[in-house]
C-alpha positions in Angstrom: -47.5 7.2 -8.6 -45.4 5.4 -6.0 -43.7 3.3 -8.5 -42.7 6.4 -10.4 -41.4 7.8 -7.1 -39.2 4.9 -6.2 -37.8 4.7 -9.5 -37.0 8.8 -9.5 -35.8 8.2 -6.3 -33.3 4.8 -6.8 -32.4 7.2 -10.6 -31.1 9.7 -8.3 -28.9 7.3 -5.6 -27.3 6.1 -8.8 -26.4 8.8 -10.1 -25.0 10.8 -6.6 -23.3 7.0 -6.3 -21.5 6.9 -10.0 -20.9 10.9 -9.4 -18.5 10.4 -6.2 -16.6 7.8 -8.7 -16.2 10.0 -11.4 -15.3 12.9 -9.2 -12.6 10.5 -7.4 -11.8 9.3 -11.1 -11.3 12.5 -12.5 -8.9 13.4 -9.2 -6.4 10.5 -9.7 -6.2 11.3 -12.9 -5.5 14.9 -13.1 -3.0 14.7 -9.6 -1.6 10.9 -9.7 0.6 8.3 -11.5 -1.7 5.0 -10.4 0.3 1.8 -10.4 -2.0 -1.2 -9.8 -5.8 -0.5 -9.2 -7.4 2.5 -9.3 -8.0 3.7 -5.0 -11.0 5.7 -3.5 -9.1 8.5 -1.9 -12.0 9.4 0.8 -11.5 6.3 3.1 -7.2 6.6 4.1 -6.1 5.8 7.3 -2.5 7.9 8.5 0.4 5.5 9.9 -0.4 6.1 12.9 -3.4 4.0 12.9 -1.8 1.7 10.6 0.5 0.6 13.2 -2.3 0.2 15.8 -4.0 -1.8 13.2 -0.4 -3.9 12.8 -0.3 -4.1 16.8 -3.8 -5.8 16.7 -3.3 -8.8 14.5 -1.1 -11.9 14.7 0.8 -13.8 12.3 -1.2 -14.8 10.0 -4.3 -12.3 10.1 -4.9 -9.8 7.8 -6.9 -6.2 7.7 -7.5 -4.2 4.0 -6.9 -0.7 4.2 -5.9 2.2 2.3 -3.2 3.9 3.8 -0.9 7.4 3.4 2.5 6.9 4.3 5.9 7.8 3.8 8.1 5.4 1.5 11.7 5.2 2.6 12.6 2.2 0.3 12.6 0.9 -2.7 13.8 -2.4 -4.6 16.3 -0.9 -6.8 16.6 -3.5 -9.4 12.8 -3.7 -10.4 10.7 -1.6 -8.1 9.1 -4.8 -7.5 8.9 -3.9 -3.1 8.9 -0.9 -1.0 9.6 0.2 2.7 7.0 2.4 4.3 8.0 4.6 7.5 5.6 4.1 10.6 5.6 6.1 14.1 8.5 4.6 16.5 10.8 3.3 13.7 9.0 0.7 12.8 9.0 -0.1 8.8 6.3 -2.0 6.8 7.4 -4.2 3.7 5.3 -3.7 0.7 4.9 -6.2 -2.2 2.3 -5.8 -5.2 0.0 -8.3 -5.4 0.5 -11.3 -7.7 3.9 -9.5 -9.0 1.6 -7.7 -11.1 3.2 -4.2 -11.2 5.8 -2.0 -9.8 6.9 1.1 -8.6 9.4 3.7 -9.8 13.2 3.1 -8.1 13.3 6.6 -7.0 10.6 7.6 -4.9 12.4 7.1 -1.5 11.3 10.3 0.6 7.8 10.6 -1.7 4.4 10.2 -0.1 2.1 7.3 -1.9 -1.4 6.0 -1.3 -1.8 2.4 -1.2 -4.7 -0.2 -1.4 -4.2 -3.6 -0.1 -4.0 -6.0 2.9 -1.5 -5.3 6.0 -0.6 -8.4 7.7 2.0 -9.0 10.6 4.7 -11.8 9.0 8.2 -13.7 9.6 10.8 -13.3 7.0 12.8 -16.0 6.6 17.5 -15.4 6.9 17.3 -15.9 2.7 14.8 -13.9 1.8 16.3 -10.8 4.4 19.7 -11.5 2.8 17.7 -11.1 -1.1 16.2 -7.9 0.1 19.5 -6.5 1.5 21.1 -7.4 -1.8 18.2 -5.7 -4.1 18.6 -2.6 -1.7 22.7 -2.5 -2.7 23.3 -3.3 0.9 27.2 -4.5 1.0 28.2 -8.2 1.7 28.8 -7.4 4.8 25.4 -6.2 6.3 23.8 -9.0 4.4 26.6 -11.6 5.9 25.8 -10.0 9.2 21.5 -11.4 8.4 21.3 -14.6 11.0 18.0 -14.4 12.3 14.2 -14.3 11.0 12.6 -11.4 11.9 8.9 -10.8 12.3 7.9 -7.9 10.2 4.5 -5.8 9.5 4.0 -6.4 6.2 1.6 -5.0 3.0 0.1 -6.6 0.1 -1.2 -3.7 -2.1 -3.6 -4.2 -5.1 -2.9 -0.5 -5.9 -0.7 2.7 -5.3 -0.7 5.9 -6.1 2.1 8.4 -6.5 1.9 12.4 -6.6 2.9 13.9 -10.2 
């Protein structure tokens, strides 16, 4: 009798377990253009605490979240990097991790989801200078790029975009 319990009982945590998925599944699909991995929508963190997070690390550490935020930039050759907007200004730089999708060119001003690790970093003068150029800066804000500059950074597995 106890055996039978257990197993009625472990039958039913699966299936409330597999439901939440489905139900989060059947959400992304109906409401979102995923690019990357699929993300659980119930665990998002705002920018606010995002930046808190960024303000905790050093260069070099890394926290996984998934975050809602603002995008402000895109790579406008490929998609292959965004800009996310953060309280005070601050900006985050997002690359998808191992080059392994992109995002549209236009969704400047759209709000996306993302999964991934945020990480404080230094950019190096070239790769600033590469990033002006793939944003269409002109030759001279990128001849005006002389120093590194340490940056919050994000490497997501996944994002999602609002249809």
């Amino acid at each position: 009798m106890k055996i039978k319990l257990i197993v009625i009982l472990l039958a039913g945590l699966l299936a409330s377990c597999t439901g939440n998925k489905r139900d989060n599944n059947k959400e992304i699909a109906e409401n979102y253009n995923v690019y990357g991995d699929t993300i659980m929508l119930n665990n998002s963190i705002d920018t606010e605490q995002l930046l808190s997070k960024y303000h905790s690390i050093e260069v070099g550490d890394s926290t996984t979240v998934v975050v809602k935020a603002e995008v402000v930039e895109v790579c406008q050759k490929k998609g292959c990097w965004m800009k996310l907007d953060l309280p005070d200004g601050e900006l985050a730089m997002v690359k998808f991790k191992d080059y392994g999708f992109f995002v549209p060119k236009d969704i400047a001003g759209k709000e996306v989801i993302l999964k991934g690790n945020a990480f404080v970093d230094e950019v190096s003068v070239s790769d600033l200078k590469h990033y002006a150029q793939d944003a269409g800066k002109t030759e001279e804000e990128i001849t005006a790029i002389t120093d590194p500059e340490r940056t919050f950074a994000f490497e997501a597995d996944g994002v999602l975009l609002k249809k």
